[in-house]
Every structure is written in C-alpha cells, then in structure tokens.
Residue frames as qw, qx, qy, qz and C-alpha x, y, z in Angstrom:
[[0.321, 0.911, -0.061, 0.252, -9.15, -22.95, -15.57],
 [0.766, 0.078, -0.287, 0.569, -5.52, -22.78, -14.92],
 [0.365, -0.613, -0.319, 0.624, -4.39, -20.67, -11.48],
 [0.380, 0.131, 0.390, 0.828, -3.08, -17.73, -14.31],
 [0.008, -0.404, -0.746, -0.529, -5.81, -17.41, -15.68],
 [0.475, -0.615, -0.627, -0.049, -7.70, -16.80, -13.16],
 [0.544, -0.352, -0.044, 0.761, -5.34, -14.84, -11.50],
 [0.154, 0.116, 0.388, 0.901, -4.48, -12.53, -15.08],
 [0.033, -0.523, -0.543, -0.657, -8.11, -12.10, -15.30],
 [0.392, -0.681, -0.583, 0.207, -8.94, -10.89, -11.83],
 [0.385, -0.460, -0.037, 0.799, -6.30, -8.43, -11.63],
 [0.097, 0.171, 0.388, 0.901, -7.38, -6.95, -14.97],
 [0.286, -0.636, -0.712, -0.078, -10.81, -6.67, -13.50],
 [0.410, -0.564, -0.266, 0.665, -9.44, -4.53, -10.43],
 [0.302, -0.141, 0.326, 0.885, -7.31, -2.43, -12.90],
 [0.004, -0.421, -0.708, -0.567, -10.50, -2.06, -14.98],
 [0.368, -0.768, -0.524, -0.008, -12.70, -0.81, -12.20],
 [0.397, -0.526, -0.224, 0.718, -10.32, 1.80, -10.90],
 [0.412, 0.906, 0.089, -0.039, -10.36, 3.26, -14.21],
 [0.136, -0.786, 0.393, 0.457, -6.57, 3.27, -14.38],
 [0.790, 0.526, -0.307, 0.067, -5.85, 0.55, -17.09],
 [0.881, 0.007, -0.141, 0.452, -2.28, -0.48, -16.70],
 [0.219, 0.790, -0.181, 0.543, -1.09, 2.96, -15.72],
 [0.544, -0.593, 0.456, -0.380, -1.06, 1.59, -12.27],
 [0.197, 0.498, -0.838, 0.101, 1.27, -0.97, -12.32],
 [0.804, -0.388, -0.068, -0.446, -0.18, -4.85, -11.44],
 [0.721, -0.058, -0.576, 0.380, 2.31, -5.99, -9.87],
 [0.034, 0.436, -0.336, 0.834, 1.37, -3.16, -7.19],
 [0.741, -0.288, 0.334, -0.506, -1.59, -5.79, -5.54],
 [0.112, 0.022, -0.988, -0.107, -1.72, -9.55, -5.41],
 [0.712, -0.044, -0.068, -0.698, -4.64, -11.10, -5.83],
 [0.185, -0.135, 0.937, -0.265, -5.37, -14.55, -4.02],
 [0.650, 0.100, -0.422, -0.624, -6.99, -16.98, -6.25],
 [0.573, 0.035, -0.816, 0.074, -6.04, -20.49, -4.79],
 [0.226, -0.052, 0.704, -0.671, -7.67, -19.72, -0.91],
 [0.013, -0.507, -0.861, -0.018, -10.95, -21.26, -0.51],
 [0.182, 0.739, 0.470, -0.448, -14.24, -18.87, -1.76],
 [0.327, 0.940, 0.084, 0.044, -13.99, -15.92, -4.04],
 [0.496, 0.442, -0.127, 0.737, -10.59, -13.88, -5.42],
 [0.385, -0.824, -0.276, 0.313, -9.36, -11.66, -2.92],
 [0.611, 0.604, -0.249, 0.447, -6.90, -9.24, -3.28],
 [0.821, -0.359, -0.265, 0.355, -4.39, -10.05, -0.60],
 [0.401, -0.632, 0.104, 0.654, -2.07, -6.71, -0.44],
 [0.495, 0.657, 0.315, 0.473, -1.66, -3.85, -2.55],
 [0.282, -0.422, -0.013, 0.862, 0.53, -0.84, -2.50],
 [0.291, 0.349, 0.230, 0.861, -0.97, 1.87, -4.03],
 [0.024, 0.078, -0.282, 0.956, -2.79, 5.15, -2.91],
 [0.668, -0.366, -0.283, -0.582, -6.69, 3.48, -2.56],
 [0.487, -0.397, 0.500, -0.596, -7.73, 3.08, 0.51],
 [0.763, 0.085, 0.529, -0.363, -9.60, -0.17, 2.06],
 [0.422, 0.313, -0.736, -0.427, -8.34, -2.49, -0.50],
 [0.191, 0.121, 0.935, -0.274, -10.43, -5.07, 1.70],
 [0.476, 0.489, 0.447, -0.578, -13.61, -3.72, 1.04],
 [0.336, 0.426, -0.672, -0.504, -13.22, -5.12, -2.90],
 [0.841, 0.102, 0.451, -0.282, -15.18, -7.69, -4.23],
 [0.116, 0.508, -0.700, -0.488, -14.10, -9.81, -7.19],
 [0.846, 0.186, 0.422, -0.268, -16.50, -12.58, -8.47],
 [0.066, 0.199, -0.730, -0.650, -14.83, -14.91, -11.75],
 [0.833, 0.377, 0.222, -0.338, -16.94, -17.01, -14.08],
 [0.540, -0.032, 0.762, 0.356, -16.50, -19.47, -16.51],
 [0.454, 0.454, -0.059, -0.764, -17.99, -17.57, -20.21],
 [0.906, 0.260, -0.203, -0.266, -16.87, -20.78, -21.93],
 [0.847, -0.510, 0.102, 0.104, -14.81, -23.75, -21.76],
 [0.810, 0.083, 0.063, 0.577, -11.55, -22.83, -21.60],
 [0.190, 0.542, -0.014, 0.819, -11.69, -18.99, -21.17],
 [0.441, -0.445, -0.529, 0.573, -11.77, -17.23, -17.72],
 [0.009, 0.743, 0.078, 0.665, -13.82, -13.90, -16.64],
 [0.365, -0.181, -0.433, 0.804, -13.61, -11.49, -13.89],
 [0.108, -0.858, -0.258, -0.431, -15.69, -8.81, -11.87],
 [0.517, -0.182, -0.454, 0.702, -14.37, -6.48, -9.60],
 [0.095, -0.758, -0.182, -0.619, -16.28, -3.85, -7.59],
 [0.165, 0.088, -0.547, 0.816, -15.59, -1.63, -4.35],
 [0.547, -0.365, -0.373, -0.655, -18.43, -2.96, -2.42],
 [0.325, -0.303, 0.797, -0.410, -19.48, -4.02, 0.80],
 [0.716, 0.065, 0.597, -0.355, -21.87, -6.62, -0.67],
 [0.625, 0.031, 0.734, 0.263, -21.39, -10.14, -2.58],
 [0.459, 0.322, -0.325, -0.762, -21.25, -9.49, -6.05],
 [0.635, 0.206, 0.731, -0.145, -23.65, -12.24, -7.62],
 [0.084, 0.370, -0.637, -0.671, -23.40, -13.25, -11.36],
 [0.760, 0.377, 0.517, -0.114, -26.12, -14.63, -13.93],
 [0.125, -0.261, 0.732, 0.617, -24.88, -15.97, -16.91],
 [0.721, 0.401, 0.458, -0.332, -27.28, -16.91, -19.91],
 [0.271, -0.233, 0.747, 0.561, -25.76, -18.67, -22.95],
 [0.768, 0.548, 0.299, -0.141, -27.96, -19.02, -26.35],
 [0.643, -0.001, 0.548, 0.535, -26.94, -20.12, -29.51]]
C-alpha cells in the first residue's frame, strides 16, 4: 500500500476516534507511517493531552485498499480479520 495511503487512512482513524471529524484540522498531528512497527502519531498540536498514549493498528481489507484503527489506549490494539465470499 502506498506511504499515503496509509498515512490518509491513519489520520482519519485518529480524527474518527476523537469524535471531531475534520473540524479539527489534520494537518494539526503527523502521523509516522514509514518507522519500523505500528503508525505512530509523531506530534500534534491540539488541546488532547498524551498524544503518546494512542494506538493506531492498519490492515490490509483487500488488495489495494488500506484500513486504520485508532484508540487512546495503553494496550496493543490487535486485529482479526475474516474474509468470506
């Protein structure tokens, strides 16, 4: 999955989980896809605390499309997928 992607879909994750939608501006964290392990989200100006203490887990749903989870946890999020036809 291209960096973007991956990228586009983490941050909408975050956004998603705060409950603001786009009313909070996403160019107001970065999120660090390309480090070795899991998204992170590397710096963020806005008025939530501990932006460390964020998880973010992607997935692959199919090939060529890119999800995201994002939750304000101290512990790993862990994903099961199950595909039928």
């Amino acid at each position: 999955i291209p960096a973007f992607y991956a990228m586009w879909t983490a941050k909408e994750a975050v956004l998603k989980a705060l409950g603001t939608g786009f009313s909070l501006a996403s160019n107001s964290f970065t999120v660090d896809v390309l480090g070795p392990g899991k998204p992170t989200i590397a710096h963020a100006e806005w008025p939530y605390p501990d932006y460390q203490d964020w998880q973010i887990a992607r997935f692959d749903p199919a090939p060529h499309f890119a999800g995201a989870i994002a939750a304000r946890t101290p512990l790993p999020i862990r994903i099961n997928l199950s595909f039928w036809n």
